[in-house]
C-alpha positions as semicolon CSV with decimal commas, in nm:
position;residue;x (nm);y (nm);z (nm)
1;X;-2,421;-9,353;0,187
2;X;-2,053;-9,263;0,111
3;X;-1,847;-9,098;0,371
4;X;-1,702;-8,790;0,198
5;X;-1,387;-8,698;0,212
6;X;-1,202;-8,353;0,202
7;X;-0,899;-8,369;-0,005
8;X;-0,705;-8,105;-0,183
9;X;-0,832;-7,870;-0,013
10;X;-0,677;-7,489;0,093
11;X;-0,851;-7,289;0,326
12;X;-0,683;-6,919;0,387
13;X;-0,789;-6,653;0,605
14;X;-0,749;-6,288;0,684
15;X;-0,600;-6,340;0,999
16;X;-0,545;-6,556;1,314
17;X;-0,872;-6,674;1,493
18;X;-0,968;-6,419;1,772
19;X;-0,836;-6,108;1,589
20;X;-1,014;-5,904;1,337
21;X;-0,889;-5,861;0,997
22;X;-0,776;-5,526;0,945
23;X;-0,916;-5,299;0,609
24;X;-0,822;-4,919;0,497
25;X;-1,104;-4,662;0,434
26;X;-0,991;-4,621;0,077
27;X;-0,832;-4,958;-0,079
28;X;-1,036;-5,171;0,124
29;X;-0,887;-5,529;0,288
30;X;-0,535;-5,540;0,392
31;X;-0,515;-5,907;0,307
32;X;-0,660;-5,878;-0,044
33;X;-0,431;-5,582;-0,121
34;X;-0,141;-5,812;-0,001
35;X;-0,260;-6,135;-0,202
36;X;-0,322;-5,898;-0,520
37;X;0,027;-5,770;-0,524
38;X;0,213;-6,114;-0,433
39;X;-0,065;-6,264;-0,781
40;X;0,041;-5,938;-0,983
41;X;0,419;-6,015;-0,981
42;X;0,504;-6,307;-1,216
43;X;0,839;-6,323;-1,082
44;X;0,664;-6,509;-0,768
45;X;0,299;-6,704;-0,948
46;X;0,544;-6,813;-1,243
47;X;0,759;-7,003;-1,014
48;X;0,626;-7,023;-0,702
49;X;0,373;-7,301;-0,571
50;X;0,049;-7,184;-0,380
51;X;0,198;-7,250;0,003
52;X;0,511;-7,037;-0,067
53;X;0,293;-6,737;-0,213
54;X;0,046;-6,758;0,088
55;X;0,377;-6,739;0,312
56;X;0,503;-6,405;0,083
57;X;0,164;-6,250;0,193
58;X;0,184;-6,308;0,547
59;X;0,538;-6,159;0,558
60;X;0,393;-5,875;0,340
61;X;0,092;-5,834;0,631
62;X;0,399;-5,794;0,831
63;X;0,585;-5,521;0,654
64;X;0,628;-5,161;0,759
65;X;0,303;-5,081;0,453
66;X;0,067;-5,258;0,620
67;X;0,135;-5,120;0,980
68;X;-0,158;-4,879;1,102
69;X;-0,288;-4,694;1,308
70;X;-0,673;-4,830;1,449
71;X;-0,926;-4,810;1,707
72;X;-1,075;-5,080;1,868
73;X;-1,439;-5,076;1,983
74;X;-1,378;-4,858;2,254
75;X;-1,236;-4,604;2,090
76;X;-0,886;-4,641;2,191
77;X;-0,614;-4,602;1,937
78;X;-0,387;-4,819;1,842
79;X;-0,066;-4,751;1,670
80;X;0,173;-4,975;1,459
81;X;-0,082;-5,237;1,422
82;X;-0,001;-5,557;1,236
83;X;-0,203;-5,827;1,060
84;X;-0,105;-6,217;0,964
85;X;-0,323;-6,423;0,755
86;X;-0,308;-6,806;0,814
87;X;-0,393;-7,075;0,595
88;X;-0,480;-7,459;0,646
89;X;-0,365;-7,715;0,403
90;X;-0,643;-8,074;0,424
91;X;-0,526;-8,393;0,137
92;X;-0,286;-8,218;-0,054
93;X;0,024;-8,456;-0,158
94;X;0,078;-8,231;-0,466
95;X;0,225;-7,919;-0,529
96;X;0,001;-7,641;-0,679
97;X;0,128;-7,389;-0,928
98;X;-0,071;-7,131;-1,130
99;X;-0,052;-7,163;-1,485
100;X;0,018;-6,794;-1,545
101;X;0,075;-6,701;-1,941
């Protein structure tokens, strides 16, 4: 049987491993909000490749709209709360770019 292999691969997430990801009552994930605006600008997807935009949305996580306010499970609030998404990169030896028309 072939061994297979895993190339080309991305693999993002919300956040860092042990934290949760963080998402507003009324326009839902933080991350997806972030990703949506970085893909909605063709200044950036026109001329951009896919680890650079990934890299815009963490920094966007980052920014003073994404801070919050938010209770844990115990009920203690937290304020200025930040999110970073992280991203793993398996086999790829090529750029990618989205073909954005």
């Amino acid at each position: 049987m072939a061994k297979m292999q895993f190339t080309d691969m991305v693999t993002v997430y919300p956040t860092i491993e042990g934290y949760s990801a963080m998402k507003a009552k009324n326009s839902g994930s933080w991350f997806i909000n972030a990703l949506c605006q970085i893909l909605d600008n063709p200044k950036i997807t026109n001329v951009h490749e896919l680890s650079e935009i990934l890299d815009k949305v963490s920094l966007k996580l980052s920014s003073p709209e994404y801070r919050g306010h938010v209770r844990d499970c115990n009920g203690k609030l937290h304020d200025n709360v930040v999110q970073t998404s992280e991203y793993t990169v398996t086999g790829m030896s090529r750029k990618f770019y989205f073909a954005i028309r």
